[in-house]
PQR file with spaces between the fields and no chain letter, atoms N, CA, C, O and H, PARSE charges and radii, in Angstrom:
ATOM       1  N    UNK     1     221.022  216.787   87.915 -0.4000 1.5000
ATOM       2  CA   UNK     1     219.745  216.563   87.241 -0.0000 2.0000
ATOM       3  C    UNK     1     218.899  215.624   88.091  0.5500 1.7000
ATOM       4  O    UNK     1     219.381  214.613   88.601 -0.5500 1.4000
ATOM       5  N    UNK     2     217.759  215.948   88.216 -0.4000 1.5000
ATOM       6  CA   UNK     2     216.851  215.134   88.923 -0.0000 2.0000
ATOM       7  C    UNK     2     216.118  214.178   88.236  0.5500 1.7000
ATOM       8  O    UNK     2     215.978  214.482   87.052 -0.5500 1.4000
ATOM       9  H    UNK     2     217.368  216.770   87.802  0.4000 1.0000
ATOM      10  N    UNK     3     215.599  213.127   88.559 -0.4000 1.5000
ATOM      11  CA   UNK     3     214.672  212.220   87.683 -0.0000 2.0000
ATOM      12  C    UNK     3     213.553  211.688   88.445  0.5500 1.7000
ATOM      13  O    UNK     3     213.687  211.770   89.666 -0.5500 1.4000
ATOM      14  H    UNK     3     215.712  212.880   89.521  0.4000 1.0000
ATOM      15  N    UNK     4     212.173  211.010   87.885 -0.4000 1.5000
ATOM      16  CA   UNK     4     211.518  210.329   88.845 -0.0000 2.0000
ATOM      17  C    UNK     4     210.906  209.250   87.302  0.5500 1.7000
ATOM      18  O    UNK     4     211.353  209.145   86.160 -0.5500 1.4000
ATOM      19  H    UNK     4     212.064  210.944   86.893  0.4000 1.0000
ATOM      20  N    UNK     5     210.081  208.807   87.791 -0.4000 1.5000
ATOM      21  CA   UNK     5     209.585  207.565   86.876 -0.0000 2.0000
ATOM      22  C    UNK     5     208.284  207.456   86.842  0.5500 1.7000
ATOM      23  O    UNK     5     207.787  206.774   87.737 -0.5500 1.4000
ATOM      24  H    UNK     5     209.718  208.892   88.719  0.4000 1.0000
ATOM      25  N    UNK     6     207.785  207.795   86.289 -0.4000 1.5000
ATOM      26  CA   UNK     6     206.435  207.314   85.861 -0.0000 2.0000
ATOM      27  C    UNK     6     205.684  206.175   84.908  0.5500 1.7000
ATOM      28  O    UNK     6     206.371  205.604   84.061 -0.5500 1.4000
ATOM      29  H    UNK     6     208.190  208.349   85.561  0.4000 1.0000
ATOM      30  N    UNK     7     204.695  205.943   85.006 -0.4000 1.5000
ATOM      31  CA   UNK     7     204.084  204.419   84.585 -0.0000 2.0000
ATOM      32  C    UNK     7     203.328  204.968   83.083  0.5500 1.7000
ATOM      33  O    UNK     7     202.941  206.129   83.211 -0.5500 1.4000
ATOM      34  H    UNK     7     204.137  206.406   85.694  0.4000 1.0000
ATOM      35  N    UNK     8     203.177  204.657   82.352 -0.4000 1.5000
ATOM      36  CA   UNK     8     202.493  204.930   81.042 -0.0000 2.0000
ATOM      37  C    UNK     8     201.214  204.190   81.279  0.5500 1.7000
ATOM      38  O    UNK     8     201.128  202.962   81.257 -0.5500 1.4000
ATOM      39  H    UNK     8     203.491  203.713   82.248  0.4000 1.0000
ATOM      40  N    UNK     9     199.857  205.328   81.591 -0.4000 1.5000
ATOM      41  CA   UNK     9     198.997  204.621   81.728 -0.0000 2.0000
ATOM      42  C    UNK     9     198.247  204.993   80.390  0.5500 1.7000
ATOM      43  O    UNK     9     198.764  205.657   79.492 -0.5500 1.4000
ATOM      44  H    UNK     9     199.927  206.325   81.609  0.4000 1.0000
ATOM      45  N    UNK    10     196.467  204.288   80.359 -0.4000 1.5000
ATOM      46  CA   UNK    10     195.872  204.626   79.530 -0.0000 2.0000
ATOM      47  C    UNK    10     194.981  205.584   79.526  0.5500 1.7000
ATOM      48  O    UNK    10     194.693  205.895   80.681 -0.5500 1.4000
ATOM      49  H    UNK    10     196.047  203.749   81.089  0.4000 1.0000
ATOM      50  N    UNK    11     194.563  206.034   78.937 -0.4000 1.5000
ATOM      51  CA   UNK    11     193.325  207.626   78.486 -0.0000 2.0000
ATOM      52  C    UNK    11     192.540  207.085   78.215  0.5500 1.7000
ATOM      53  O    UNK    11     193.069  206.061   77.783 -0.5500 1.4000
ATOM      54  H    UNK    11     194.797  205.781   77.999  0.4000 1.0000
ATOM      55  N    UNK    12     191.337  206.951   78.108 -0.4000 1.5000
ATOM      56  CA   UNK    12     190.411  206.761   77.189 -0.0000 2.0000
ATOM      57  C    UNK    12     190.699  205.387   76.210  0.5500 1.7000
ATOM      58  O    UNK    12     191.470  204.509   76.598 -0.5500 1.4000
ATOM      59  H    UNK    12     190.907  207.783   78.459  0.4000 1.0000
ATOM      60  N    UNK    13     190.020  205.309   74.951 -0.4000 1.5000
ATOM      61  CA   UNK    13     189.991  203.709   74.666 -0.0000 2.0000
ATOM      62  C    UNK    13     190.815  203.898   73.442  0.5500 1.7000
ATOM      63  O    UNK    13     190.744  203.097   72.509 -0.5500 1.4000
ATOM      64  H    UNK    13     189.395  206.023   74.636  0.4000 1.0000
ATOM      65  N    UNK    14     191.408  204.687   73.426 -0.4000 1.5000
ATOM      66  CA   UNK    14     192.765  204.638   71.895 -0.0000 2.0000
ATOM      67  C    UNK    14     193.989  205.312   72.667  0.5500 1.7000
ATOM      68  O    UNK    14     195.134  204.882   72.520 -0.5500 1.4000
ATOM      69  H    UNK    14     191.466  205.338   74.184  0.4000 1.0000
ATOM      70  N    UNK    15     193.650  206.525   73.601 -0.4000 1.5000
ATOM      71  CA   UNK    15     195.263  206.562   73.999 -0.0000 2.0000
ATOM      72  C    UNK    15     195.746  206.525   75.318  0.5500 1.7000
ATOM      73  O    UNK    15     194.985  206.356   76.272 -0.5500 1.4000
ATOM      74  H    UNK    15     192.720  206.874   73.721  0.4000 1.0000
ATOM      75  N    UNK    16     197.302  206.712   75.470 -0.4000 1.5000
ATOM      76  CA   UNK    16     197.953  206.314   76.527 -0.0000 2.0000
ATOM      77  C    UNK    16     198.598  207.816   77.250  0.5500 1.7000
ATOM      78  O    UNK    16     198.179  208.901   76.846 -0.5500 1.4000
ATOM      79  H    UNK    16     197.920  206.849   74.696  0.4000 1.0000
ATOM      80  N    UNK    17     199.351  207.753   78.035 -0.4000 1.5000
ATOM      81  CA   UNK    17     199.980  208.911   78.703 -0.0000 2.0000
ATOM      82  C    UNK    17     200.678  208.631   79.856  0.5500 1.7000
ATOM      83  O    UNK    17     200.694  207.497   80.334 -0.5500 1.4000
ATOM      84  H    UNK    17     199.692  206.872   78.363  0.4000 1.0000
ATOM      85  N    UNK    18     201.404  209.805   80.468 -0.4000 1.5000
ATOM      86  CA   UNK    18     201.660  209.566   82.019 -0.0000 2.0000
ATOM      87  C    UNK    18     201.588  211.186   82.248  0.5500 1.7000
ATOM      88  O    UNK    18     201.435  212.202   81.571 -0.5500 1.4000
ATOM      89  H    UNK    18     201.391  210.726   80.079  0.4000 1.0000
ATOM      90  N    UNK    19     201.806  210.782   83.711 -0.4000 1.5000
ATOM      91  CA   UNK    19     201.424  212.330   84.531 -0.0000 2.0000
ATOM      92  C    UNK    19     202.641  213.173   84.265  0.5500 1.7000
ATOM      93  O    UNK    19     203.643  212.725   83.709 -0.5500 1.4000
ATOM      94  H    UNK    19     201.930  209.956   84.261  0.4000 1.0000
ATOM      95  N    UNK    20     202.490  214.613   84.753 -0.4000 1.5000
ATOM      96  CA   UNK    20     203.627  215.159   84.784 -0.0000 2.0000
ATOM      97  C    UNK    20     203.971  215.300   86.316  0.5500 1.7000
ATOM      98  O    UNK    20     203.118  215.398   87.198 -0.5500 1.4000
ATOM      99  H    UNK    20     201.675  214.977   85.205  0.4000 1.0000
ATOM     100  N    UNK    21     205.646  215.298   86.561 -0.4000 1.5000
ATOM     101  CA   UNK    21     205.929  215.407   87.357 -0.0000 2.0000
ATOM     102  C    UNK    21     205.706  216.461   88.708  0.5500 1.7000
ATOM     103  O    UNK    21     205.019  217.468   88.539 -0.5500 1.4000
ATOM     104  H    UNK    21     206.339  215.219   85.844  0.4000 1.0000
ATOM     105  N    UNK    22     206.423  216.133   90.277 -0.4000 1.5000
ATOM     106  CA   UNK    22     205.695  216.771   90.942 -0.0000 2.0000
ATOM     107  C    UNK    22     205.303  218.095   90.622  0.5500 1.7000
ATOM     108  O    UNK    22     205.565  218.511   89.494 -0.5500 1.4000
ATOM     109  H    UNK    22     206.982  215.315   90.414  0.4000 1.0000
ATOM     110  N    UNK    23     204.479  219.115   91.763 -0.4000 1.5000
ATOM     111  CA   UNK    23     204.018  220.199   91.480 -0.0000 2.0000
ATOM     112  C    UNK    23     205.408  221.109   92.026  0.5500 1.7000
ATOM     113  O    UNK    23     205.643  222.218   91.544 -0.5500 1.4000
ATOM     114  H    UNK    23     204.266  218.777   92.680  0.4000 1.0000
ATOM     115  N    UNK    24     205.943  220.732   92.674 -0.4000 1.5000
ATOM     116  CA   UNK    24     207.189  221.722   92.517 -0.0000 2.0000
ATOM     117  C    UNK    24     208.140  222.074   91.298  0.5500 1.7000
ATOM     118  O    UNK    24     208.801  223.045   90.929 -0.5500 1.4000
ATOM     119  H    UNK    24     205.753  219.831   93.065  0.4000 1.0000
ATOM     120  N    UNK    25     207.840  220.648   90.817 -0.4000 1.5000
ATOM     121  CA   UNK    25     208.607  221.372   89.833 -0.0000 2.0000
ATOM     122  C    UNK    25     208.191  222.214   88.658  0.5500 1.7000
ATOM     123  O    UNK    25     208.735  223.030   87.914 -0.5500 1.4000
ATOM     124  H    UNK    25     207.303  219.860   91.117  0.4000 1.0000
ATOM     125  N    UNK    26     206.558  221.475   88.855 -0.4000 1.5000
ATOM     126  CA   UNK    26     206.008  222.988   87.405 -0.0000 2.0000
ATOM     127  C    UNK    26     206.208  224.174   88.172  0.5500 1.7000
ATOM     128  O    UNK    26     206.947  225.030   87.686 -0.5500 1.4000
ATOM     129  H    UNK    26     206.116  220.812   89.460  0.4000 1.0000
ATOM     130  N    UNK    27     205.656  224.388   89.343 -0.4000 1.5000
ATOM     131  CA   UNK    27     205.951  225.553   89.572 -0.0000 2.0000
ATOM     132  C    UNK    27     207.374  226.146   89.346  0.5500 1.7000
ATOM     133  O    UNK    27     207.537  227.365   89.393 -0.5500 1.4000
ATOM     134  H    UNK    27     205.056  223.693   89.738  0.4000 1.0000
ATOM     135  N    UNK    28     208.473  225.235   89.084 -0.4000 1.5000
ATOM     136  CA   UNK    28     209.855  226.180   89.073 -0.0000 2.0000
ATOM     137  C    UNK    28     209.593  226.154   87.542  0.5500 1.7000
ATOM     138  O    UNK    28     210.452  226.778   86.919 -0.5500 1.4000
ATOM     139  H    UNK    28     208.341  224.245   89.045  0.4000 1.0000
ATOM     140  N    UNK    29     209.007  225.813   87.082 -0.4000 1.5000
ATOM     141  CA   UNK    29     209.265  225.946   85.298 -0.0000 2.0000
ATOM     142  C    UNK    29     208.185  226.821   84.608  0.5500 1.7000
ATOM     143  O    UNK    29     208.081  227.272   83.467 -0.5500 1.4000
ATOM     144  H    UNK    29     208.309  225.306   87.588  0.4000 1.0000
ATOM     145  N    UNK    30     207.207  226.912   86.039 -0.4000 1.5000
ATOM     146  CA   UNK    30     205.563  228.246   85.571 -0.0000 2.0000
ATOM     147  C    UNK    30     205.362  227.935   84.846  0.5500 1.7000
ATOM     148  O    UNK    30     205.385  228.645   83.841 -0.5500 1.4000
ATOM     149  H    UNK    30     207.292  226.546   86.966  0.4000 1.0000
ATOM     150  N    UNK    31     204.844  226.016   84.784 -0.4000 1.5000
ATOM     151  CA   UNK    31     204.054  225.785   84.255 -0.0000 2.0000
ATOM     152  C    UNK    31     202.557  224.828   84.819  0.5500 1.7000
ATOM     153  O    UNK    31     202.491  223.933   85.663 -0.5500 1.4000
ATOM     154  H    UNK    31     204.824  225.439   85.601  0.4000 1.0000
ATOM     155  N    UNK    32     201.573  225.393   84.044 -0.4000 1.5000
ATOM     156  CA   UNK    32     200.200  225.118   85.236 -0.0000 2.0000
ATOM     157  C    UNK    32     199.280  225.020   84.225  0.5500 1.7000
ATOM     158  O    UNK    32     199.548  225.413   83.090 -0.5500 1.4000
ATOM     159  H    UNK    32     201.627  226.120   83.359  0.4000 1.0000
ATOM     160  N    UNK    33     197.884  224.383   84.610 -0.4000 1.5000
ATOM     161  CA   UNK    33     196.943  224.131   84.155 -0.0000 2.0000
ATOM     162  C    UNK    33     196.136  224.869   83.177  0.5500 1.7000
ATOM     163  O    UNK    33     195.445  225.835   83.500 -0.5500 1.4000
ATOM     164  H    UNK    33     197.666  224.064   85.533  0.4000 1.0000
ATOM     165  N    UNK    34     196.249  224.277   81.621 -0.4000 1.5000
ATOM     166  CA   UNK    34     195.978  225.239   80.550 -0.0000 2.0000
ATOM     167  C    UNK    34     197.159  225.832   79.786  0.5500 1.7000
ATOM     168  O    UNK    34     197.019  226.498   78.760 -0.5500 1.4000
ATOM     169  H    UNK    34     196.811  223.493   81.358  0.4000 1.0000
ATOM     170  N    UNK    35     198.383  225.534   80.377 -0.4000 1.5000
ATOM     171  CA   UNK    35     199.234  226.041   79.482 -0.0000 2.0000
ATOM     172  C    UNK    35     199.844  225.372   78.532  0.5500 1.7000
ATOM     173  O    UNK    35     200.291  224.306   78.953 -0.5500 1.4000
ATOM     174  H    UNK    35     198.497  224.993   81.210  0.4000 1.0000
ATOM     175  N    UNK    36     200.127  225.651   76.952 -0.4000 1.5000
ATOM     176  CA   UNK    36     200.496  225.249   75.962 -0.0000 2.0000
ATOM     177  C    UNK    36     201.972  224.729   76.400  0.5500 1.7000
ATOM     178  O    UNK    36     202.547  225.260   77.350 -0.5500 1.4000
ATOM     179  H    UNK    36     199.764  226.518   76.610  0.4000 1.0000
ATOM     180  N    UNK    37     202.605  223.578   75.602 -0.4000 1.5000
ATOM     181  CA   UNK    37     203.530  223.139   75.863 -0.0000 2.0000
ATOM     182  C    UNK    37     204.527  222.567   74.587  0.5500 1.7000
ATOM     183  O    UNK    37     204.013  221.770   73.802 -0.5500 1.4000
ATOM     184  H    UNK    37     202.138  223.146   74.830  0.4000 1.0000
ATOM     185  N    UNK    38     205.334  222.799   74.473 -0.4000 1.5000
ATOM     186  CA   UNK    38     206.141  221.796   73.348 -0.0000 2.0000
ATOM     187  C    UNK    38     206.759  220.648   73.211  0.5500 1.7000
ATOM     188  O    UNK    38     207.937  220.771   72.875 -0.5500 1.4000
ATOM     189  H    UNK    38     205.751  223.447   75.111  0.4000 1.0000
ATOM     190  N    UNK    39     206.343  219.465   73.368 -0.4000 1.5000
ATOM     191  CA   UNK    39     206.821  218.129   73.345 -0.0000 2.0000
ATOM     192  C    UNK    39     207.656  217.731   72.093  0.5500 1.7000
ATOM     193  O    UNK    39     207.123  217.589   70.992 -0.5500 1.4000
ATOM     194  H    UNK    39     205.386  219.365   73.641  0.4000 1.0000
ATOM     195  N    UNK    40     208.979  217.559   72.306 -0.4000 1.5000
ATOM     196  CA   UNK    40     209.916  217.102   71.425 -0.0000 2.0000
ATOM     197  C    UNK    40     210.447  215.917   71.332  0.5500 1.7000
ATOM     198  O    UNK    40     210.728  215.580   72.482 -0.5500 1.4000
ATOM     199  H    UNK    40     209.412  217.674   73.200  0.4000 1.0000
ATOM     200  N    UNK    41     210.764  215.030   70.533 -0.4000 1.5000
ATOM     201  CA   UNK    41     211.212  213.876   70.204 -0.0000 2.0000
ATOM     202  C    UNK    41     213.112  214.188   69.823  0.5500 1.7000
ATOM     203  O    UNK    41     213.474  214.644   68.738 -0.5500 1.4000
ATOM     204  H    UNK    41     210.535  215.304   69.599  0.4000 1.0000
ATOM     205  N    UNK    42     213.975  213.870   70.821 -0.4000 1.5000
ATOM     206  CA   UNK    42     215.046  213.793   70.649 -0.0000 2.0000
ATOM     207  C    UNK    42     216.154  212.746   70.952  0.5500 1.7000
ATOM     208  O    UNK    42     216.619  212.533   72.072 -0.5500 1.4000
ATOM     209  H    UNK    42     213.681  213.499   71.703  0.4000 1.0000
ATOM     210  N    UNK    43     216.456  212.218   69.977 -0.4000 1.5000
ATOM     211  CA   UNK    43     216.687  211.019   69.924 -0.0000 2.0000
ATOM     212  C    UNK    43     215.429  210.024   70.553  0.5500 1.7000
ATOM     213  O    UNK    43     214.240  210.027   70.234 -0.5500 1.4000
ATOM     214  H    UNK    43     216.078  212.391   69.068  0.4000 1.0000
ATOM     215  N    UNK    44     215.879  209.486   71.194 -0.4000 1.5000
ATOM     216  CA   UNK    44     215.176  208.551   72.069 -0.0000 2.0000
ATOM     217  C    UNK    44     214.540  209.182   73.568  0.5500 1.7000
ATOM     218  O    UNK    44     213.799  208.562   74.331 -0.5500 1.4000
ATOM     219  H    UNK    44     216.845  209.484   71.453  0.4000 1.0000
ATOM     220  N    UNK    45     215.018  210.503   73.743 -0.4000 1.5000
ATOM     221  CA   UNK    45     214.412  211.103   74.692 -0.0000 2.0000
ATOM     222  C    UNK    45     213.449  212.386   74.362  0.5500 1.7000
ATOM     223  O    UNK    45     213.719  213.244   73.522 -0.5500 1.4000
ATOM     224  H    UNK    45     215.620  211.008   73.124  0.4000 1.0000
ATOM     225  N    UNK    46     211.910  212.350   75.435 -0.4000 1.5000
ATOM     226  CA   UNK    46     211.124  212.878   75.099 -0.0000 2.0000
ATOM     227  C    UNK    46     211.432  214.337   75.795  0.5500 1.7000
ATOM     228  O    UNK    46     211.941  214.379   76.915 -0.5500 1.4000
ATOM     229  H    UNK    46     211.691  211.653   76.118  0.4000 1.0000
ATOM     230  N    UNK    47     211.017  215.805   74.901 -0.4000 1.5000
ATOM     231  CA   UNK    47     211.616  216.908   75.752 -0.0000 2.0000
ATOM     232  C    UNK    47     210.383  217.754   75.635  0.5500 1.7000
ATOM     233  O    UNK    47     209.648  217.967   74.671 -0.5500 1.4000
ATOM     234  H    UNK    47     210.604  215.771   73.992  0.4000 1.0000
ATOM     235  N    UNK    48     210.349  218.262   77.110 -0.4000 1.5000
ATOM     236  CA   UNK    48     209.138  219.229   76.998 -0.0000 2.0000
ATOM     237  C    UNK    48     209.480  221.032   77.477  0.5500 1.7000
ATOM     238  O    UNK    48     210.036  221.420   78.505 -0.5500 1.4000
ATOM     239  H    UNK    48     210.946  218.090   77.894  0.4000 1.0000
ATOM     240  N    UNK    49     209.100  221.604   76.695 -0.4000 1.5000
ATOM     241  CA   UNK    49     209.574  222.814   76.311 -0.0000 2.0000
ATOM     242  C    UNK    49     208.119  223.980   76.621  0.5500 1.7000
ATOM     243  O    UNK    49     206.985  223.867   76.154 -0.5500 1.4000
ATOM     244  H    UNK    49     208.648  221.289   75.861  0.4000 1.0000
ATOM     245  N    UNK    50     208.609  224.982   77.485 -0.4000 1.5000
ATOM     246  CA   UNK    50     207.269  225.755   77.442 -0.0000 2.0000
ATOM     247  C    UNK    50     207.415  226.983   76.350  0.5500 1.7000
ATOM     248  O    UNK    50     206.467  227.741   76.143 -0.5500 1.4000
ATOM     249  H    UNK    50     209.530  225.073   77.865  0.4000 1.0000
């Protein structure tokens, strides 16, 4: 399993975020700009699902 780390920055003046990881790897997961996504809360880890 691979990992990298990102910083939780801010959006705009109420919310926060971070980037998604490199572009290789959306491309192995075909996922790209405009596409719907499923963000899950499991346990304590966040899961993103296309």
């Amino acid at each position: 399993m691979s990992s990298i780390y990102r910083r939780v920055i801010r959006i705009g003046e109420k919310s926060i975020g971070i980037t998604l990881p490199p572009r290789r790897w959306l491309d192995m997961l075909s996922v790209g700009i405009g596409d719907v996504v499923e963000i899950s809360l499991v346990g304590k880890v966040i899961v993103l699902n296309q």
